[in-house]
PDB file of N, CA, C and O in Angstrom:
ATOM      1  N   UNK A   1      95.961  75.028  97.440  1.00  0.00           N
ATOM      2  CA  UNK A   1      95.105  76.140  97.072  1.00  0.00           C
ATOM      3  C   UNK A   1      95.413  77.377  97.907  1.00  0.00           C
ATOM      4  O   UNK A   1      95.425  78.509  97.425  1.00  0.00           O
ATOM      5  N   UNK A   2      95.637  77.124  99.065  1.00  0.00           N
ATOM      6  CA  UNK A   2      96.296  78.072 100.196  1.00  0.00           C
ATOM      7  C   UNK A   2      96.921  79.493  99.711  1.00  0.00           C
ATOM      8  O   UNK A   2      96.684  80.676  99.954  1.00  0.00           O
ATOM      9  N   UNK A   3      98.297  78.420  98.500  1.00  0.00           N
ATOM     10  CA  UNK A   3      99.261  79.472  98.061  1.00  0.00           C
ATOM     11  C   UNK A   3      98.785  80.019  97.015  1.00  0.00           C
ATOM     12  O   UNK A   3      99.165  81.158  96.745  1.00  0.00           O
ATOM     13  N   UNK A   4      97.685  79.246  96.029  1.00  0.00           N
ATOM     14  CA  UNK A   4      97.255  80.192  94.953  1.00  0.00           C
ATOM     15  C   UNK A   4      96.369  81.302  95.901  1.00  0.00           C
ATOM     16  O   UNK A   4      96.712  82.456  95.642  1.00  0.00           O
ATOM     17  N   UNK A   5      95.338  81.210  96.908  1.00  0.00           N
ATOM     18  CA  UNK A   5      94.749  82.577  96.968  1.00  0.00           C
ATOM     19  C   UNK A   5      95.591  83.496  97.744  1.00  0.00           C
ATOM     20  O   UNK A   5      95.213  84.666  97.799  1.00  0.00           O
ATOM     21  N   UNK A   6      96.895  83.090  98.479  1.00  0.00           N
ATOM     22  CA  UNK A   6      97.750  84.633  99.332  1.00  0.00           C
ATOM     23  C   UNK A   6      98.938  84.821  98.841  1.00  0.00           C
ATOM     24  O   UNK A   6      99.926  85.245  99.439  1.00  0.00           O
ATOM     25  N   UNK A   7      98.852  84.530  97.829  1.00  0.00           N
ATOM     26  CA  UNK A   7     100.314  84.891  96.668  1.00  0.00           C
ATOM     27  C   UNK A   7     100.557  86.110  96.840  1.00  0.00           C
ATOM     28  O   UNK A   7      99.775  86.939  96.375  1.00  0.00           O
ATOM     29  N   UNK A   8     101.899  86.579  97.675  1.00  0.00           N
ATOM     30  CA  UNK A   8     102.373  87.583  97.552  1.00  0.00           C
ATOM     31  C   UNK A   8     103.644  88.115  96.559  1.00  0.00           C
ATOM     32  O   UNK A   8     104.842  88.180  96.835  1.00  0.00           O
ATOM     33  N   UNK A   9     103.008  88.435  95.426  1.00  0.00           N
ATOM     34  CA  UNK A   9     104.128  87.866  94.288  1.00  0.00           C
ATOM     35  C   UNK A   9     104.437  89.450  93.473  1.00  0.00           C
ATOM     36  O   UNK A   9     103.745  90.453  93.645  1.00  0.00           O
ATOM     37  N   UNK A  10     105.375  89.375  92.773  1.00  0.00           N
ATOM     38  CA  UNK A  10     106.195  90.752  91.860  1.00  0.00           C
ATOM     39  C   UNK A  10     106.038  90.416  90.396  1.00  0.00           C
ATOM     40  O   UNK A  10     105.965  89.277  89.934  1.00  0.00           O
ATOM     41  N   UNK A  11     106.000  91.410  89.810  1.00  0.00           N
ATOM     42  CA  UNK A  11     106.085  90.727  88.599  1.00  0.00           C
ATOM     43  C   UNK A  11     107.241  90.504  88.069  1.00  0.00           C
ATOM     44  O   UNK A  11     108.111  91.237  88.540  1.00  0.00           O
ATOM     45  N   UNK A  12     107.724  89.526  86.993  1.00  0.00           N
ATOM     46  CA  UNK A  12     109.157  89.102  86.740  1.00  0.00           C
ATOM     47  C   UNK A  12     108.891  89.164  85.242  1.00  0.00           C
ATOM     48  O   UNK A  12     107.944  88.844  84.523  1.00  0.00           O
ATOM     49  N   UNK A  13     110.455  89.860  84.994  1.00  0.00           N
ATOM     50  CA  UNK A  13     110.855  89.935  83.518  1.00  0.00           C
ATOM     51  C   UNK A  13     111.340  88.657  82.612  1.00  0.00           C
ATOM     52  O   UNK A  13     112.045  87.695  82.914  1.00  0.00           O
ATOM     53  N   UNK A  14     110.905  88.899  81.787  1.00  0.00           N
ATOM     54  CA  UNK A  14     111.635  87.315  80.953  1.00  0.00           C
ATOM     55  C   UNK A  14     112.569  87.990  79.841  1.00  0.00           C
ATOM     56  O   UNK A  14     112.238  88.461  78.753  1.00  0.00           O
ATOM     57  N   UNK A  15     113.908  87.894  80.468  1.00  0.00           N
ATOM     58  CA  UNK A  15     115.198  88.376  79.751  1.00  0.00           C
ATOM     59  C   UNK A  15     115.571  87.518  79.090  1.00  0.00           C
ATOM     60  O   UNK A  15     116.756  87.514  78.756  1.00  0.00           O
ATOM     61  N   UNK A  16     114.379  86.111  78.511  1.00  0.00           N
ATOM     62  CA  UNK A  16     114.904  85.899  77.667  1.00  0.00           C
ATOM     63  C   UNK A  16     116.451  84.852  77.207  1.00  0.00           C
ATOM     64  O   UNK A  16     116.567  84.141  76.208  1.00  0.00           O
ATOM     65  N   UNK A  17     117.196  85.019  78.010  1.00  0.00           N
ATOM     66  CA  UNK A  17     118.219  84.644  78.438  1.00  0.00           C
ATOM     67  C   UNK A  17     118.295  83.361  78.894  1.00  0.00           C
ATOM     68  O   UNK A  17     117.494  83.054  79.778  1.00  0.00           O
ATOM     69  N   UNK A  18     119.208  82.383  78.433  1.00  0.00           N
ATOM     70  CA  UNK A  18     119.345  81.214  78.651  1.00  0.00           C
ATOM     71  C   UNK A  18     120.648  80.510  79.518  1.00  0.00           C
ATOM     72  O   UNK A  18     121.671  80.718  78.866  1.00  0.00           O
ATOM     73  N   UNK A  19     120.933  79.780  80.714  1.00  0.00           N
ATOM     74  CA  UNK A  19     121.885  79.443  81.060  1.00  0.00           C
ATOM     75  C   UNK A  19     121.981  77.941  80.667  1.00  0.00           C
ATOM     76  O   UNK A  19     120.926  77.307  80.634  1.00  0.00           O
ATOM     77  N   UNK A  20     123.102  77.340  80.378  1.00  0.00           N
ATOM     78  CA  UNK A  20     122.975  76.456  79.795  1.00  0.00           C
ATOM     79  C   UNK A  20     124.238  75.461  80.987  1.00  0.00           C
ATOM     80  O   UNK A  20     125.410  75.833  81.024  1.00  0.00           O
ATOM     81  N   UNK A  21     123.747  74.205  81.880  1.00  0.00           N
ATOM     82  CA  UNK A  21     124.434  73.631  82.532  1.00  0.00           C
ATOM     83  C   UNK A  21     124.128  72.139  82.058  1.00  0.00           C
ATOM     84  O   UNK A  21     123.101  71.606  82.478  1.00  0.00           O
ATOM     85  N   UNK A  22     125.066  71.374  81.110  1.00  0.00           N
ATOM     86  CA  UNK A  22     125.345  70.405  80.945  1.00  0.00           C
ATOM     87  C   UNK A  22     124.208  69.699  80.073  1.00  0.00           C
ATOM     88  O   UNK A  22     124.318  70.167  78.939  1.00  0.00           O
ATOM     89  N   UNK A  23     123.027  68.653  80.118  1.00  0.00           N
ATOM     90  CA  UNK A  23     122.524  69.091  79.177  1.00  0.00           C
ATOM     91  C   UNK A  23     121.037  69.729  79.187  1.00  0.00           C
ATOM     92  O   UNK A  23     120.012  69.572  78.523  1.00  0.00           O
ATOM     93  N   UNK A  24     121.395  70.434  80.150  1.00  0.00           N
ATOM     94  CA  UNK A  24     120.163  71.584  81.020  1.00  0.00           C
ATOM     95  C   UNK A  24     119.800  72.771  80.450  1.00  0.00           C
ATOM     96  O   UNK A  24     120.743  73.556  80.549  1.00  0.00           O
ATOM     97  N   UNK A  25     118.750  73.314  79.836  1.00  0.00           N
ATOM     98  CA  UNK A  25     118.634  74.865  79.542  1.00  0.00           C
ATOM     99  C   UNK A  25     118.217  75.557  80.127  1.00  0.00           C
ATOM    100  O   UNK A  25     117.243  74.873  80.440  1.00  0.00           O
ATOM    101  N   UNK A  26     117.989  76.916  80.895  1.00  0.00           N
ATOM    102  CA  UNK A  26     117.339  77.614  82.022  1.00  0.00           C
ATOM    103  C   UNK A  26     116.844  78.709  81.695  1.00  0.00           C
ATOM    104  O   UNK A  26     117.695  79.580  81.875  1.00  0.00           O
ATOM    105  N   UNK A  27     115.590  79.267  81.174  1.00  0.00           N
ATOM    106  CA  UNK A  27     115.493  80.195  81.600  1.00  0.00           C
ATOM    107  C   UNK A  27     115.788  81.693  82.375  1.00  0.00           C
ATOM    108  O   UNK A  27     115.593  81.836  83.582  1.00  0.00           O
ATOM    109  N   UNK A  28     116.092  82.358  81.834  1.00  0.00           N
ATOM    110  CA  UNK A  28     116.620  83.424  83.471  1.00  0.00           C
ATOM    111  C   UNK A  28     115.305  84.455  83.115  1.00  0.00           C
ATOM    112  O   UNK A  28     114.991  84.943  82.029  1.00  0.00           O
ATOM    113  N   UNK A  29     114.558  84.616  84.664  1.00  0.00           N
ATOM    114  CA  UNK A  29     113.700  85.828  84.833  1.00  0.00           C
ATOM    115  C   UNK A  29     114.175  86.501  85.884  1.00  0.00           C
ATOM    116  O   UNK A  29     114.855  85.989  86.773  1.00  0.00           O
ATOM    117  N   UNK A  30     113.725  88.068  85.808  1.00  0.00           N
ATOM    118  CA  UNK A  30     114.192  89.038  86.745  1.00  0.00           C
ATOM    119  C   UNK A  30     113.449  89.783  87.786  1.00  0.00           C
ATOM    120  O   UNK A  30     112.520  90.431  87.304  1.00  0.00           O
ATOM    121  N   UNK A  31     113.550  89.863  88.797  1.00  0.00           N
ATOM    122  CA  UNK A  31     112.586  90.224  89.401  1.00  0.00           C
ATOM    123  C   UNK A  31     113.571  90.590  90.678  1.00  0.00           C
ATOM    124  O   UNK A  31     114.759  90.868  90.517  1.00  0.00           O
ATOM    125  N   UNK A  32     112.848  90.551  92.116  1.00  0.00           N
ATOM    126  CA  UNK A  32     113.760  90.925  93.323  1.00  0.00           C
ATOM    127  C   UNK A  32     115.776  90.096  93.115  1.00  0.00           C
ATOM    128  O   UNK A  32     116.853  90.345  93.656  1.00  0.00           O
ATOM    129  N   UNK A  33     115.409  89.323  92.283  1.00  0.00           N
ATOM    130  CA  UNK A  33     116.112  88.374  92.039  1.00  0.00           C
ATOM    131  C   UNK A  33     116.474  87.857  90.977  1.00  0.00           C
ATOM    132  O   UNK A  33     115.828  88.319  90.036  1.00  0.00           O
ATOM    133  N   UNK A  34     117.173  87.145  90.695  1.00  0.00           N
ATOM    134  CA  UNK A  34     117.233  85.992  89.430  1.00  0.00           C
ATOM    135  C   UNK A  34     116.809  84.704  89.085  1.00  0.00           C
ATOM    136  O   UNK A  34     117.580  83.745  89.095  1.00  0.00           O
ATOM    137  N   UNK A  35     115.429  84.612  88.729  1.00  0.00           N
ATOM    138  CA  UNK A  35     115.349  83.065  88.570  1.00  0.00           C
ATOM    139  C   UNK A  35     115.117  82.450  87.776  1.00  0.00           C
ATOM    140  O   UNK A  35     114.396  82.860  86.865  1.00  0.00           O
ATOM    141  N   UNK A  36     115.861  80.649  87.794  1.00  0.00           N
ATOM    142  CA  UNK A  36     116.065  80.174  86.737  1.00  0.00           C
ATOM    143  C   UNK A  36     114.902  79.273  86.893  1.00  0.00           C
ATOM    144  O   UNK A  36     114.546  78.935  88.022  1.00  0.00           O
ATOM    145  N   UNK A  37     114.177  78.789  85.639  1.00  0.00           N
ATOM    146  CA  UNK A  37     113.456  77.958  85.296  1.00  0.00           C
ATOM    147  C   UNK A  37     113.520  77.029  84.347  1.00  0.00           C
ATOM    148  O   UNK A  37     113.518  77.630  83.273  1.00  0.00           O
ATOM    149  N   UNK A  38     113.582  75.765  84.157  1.00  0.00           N
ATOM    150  CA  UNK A  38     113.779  75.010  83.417  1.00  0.00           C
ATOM    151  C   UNK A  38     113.130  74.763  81.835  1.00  0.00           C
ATOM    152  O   UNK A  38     112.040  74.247  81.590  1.00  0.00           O
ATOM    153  N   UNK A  39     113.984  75.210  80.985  1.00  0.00           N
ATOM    154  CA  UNK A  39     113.453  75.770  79.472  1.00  0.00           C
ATOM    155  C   UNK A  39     112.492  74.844  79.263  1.00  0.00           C
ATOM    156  O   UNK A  39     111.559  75.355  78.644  1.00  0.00           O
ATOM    157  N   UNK A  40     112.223  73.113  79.640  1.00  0.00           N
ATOM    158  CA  UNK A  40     110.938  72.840  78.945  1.00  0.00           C
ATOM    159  C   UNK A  40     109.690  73.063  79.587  1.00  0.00           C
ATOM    160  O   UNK A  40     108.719  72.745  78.901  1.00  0.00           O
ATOM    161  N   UNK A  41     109.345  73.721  81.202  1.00  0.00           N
ATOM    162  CA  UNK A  41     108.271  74.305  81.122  1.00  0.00           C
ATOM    163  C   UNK A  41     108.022  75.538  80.207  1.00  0.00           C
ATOM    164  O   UNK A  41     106.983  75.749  79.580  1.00  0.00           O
ATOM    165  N   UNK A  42     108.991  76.217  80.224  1.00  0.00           N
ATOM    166  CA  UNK A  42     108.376  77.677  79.195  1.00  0.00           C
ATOM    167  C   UNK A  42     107.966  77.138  78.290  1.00  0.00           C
ATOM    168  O   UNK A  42     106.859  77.450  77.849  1.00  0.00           O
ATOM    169  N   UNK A  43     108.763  76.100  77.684  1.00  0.00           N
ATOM    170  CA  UNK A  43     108.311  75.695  75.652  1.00  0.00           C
ATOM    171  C   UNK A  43     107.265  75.141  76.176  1.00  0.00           C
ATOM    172  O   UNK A  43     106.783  74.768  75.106  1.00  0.00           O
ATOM    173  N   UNK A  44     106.288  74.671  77.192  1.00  0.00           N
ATOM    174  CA  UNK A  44     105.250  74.301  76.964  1.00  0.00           C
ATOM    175  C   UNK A  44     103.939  75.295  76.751  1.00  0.00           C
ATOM    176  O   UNK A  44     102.827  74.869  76.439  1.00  0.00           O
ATOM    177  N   UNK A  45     104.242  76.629  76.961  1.00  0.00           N
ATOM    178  CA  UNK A  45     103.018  77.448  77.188  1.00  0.00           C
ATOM    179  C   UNK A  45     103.628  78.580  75.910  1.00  0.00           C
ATOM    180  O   UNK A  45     104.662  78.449  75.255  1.00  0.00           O
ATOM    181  N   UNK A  46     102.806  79.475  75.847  1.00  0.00           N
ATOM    182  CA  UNK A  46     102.428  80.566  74.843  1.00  0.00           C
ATOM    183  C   UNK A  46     103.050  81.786  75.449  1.00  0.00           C
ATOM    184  O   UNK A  46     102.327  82.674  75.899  1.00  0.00           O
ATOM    185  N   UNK A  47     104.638  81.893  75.491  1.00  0.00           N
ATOM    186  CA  UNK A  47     105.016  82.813  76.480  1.00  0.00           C
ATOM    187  C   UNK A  47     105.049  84.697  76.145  1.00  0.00           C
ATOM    188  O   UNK A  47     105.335  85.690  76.814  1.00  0.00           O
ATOM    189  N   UNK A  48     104.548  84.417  74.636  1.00  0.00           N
ATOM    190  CA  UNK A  48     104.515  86.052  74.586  1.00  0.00           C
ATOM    191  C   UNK A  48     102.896  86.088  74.506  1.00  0.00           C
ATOM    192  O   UNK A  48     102.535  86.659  73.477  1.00  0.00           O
ATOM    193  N   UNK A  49     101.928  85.678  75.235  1.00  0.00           N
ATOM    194  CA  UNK A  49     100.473  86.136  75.820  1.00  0.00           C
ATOM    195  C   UNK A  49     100.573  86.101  77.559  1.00  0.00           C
ATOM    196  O   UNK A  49      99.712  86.550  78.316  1.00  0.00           O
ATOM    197  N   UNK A  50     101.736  85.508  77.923  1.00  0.00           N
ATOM    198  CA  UNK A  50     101.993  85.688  79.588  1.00  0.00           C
ATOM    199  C   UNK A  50     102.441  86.585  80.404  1.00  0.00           C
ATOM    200  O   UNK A  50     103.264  87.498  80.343  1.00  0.00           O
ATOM    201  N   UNK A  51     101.708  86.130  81.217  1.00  0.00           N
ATOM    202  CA  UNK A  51     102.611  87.990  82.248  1.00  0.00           C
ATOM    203  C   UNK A  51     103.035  86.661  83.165  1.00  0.00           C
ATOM    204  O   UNK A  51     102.229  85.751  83.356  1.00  0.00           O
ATOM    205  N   UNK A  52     104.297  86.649  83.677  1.00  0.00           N
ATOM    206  CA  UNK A  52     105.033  86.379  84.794  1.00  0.00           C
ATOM    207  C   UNK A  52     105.285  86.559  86.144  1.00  0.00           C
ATOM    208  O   UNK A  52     106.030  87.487  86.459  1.00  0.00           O
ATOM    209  N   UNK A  53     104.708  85.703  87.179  1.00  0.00           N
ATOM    210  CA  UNK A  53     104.748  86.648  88.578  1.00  0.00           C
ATOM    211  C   UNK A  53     105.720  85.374  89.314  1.00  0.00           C
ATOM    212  O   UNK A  53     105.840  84.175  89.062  1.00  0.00           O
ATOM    213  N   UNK A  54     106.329  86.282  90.334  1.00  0.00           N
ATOM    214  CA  UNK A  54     106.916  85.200  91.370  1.00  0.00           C
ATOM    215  C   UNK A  54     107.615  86.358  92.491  1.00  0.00           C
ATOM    216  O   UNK A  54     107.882  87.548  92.328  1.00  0.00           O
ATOM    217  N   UNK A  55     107.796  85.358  93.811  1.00  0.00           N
ATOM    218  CA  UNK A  55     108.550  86.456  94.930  1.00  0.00           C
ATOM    219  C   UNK A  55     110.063  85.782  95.232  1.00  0.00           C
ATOM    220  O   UNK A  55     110.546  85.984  96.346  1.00  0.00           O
ATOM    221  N   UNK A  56     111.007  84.780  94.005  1.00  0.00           N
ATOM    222  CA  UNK A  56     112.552  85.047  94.564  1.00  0.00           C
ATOM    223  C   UNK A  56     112.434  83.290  93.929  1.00  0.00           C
ATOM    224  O   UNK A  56     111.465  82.592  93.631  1.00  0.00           O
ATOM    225  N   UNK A  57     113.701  83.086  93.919  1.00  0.00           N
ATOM    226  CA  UNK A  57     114.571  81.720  93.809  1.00  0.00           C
ATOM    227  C   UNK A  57     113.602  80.613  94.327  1.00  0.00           C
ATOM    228  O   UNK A  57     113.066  79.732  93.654  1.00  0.00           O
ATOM    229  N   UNK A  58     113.525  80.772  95.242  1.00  0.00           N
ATOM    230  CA  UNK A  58     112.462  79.676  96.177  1.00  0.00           C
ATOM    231  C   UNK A  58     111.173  79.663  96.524  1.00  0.00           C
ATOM    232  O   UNK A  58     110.534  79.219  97.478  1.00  0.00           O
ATOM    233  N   UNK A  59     110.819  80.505  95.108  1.00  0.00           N
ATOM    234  CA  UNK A  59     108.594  80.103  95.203  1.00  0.00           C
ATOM    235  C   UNK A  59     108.669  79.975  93.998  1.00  0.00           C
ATOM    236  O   UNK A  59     109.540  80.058  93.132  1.00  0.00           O
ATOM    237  N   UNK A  60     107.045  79.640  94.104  1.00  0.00           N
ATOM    238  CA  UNK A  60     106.879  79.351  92.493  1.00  0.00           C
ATOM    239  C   UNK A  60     106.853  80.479  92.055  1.00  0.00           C
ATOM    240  O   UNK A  60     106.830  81.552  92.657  1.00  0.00           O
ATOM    241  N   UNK A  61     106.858  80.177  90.637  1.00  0.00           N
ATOM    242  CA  UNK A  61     106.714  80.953  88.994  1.00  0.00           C
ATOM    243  C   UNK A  61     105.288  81.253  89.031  1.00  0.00           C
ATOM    244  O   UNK A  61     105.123  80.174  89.601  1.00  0.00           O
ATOM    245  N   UNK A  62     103.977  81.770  88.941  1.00  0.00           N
ATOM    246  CA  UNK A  62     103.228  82.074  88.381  1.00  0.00           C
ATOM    247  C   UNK A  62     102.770  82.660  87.090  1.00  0.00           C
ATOM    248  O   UNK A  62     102.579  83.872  86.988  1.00  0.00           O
ATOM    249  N   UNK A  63     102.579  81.779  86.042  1.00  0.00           N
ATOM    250  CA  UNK A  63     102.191  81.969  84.427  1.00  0.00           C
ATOM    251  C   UNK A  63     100.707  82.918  84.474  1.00  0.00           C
ATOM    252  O   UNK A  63      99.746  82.211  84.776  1.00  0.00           O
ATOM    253  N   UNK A  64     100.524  83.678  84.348  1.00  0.00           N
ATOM    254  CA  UNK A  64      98.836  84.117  84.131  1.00  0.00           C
ATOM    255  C   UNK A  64      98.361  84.033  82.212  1.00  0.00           C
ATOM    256  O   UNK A  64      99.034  84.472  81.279  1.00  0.00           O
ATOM    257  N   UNK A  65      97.786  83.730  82.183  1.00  0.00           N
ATOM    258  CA  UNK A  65      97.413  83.807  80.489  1.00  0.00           C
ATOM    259  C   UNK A  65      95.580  84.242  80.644  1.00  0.00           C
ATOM    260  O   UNK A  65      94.679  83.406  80.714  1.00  0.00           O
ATOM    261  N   UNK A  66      95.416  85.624  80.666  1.00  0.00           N
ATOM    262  CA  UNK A  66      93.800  85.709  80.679  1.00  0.00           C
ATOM    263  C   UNK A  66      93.610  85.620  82.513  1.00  0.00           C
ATOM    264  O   UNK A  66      94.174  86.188  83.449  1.00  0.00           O
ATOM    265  N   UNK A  67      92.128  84.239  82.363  1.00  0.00           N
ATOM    266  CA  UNK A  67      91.487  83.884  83.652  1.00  0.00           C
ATOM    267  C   UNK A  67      92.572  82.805  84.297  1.00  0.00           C
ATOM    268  O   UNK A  67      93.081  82.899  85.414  1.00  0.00           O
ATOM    269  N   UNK A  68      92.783  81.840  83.395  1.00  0.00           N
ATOM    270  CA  UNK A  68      93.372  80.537  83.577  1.00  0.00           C
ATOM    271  C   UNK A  68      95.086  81.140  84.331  1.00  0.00           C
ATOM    272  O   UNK A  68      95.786  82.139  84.166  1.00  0.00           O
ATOM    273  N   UNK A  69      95.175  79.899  85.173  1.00  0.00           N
ATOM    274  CA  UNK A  69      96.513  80.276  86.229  1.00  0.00           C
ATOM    275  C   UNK A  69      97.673  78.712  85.438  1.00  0.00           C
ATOM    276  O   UNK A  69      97.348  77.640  84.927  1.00  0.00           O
ATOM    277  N   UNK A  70      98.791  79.248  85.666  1.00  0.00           N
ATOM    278  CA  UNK A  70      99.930  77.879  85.375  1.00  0.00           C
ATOM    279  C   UNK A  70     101.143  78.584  86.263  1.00  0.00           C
ATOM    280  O   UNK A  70     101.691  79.686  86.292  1.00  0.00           O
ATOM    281  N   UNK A  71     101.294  76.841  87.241  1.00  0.00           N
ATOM    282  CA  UNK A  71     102.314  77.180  87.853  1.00  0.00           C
ATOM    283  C   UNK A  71     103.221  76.408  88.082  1.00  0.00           C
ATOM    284  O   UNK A  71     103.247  75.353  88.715  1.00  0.00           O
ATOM    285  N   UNK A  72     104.408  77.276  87.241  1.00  0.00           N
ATOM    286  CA  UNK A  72     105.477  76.679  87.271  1.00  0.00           C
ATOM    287  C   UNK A  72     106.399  76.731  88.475  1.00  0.00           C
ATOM    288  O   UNK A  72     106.299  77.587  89.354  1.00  0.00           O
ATOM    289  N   UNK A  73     107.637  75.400  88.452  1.00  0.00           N
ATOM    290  CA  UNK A  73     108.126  75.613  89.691  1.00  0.00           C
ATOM    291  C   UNK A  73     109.694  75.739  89.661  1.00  0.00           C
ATOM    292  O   UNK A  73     110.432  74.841  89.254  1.00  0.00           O
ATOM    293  N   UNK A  74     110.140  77.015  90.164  1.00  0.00           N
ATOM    294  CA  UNK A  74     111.101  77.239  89.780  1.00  0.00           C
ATOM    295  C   UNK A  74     112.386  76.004  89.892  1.00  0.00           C
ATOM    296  O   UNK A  74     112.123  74.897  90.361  1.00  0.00           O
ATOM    297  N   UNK A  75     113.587  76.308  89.470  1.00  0.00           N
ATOM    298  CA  UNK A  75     115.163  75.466  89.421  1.00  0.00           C
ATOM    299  C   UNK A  75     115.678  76.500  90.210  1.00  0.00           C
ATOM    300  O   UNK A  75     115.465  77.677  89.919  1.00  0.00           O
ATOM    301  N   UNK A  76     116.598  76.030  91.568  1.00  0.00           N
ATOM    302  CA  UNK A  76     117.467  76.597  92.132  1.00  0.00           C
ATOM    303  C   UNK A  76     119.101  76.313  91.809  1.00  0.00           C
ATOM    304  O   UNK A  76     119.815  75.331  92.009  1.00  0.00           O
ATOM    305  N   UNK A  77     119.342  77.591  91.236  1.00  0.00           N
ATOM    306  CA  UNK A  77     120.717  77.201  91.331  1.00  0.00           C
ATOM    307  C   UNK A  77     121.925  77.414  92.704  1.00  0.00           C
ATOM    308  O   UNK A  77     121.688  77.882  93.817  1.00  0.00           O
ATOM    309  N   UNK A  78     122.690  77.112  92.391  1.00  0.00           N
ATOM    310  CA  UNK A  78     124.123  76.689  92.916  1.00  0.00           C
ATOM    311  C   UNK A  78     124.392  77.914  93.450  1.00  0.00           C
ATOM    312  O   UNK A  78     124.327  78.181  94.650  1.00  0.00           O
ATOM    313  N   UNK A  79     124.778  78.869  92.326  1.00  0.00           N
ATOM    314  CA  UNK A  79     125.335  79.929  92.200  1.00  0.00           C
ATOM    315  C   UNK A  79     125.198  80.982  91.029  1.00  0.00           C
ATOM    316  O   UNK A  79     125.449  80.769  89.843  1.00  0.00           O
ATOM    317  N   UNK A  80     124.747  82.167  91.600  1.00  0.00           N
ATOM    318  CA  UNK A  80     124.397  83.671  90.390  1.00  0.00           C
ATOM    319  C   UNK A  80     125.602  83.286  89.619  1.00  0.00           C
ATOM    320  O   UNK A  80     126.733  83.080  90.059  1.00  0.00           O
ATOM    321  N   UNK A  81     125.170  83.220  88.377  1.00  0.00           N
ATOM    322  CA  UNK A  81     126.222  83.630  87.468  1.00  0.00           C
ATOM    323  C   UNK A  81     127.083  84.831  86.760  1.00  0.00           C
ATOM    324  O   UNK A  81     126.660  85.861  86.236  1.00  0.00           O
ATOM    325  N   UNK A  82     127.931  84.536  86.857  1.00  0.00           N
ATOM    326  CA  UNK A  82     129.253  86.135  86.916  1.00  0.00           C
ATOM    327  C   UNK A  82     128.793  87.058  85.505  1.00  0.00           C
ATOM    328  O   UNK A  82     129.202  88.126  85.051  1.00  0.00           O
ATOM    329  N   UNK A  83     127.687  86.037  85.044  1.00  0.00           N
ATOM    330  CA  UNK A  83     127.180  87.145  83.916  1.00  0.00           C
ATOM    331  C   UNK A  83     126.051  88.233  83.834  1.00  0.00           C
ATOM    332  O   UNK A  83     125.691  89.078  83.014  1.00  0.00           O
ATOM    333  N   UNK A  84     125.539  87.663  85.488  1.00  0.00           N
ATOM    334  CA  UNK A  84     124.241  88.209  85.980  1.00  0.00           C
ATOM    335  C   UNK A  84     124.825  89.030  86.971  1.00  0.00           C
ATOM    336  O   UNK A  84     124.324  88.827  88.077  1.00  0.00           O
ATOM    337  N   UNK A  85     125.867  90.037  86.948  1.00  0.00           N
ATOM    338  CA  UNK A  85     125.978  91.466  87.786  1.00  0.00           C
ATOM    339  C   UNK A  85     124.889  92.545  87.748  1.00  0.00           C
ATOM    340  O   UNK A  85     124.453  93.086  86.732  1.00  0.00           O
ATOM    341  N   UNK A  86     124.519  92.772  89.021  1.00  0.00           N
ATOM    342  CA  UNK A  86     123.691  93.958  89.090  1.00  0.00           C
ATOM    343  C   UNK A  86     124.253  95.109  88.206  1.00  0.00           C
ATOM    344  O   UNK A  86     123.665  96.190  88.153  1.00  0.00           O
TER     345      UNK A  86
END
């Protein structure tokens, strides 16, 4: 509960964008950073009523929908992909 009330978090874009490693699908959101999330949490929620928060690769995802909170936890990858240039 700690981290839900001192969430120091950004909001993150959902580009939508899919990386696809073996038989893995990922998410990519944008924010200070790039992060990937594992496509079957998104397919579980209602993602065009969500706003997206998180602070980088290594915290959680925060889903907001309304009052109600969902938190997802991000996938770290390996390595930025050469398709994700600033």
């Amino acid at each position: 509960m700690d981290l839900l009330e001192k969430k120091e978090v950004g909001s993150l874009e959902n580009t939508k964008l899919i990386y696809m490693q073996g038989k893995n699908n990922y998410r990519i959101f944008k924010g200070k950073e790039y992060v990937y999330i594992n496509s079957k949490y998104i397919e579980m929620i209602d993602e065009d009523n969500v706003k997206f928060e998180g602070n980088g690769a290594l915290y959680p995802i925060f889903a907001t929908y309304q009052d109600d909170l969902i938190l997802i936890m991000p996938f770290r990858m390996g390595d930025n992909s050469e398709y994700l240039k600033a």
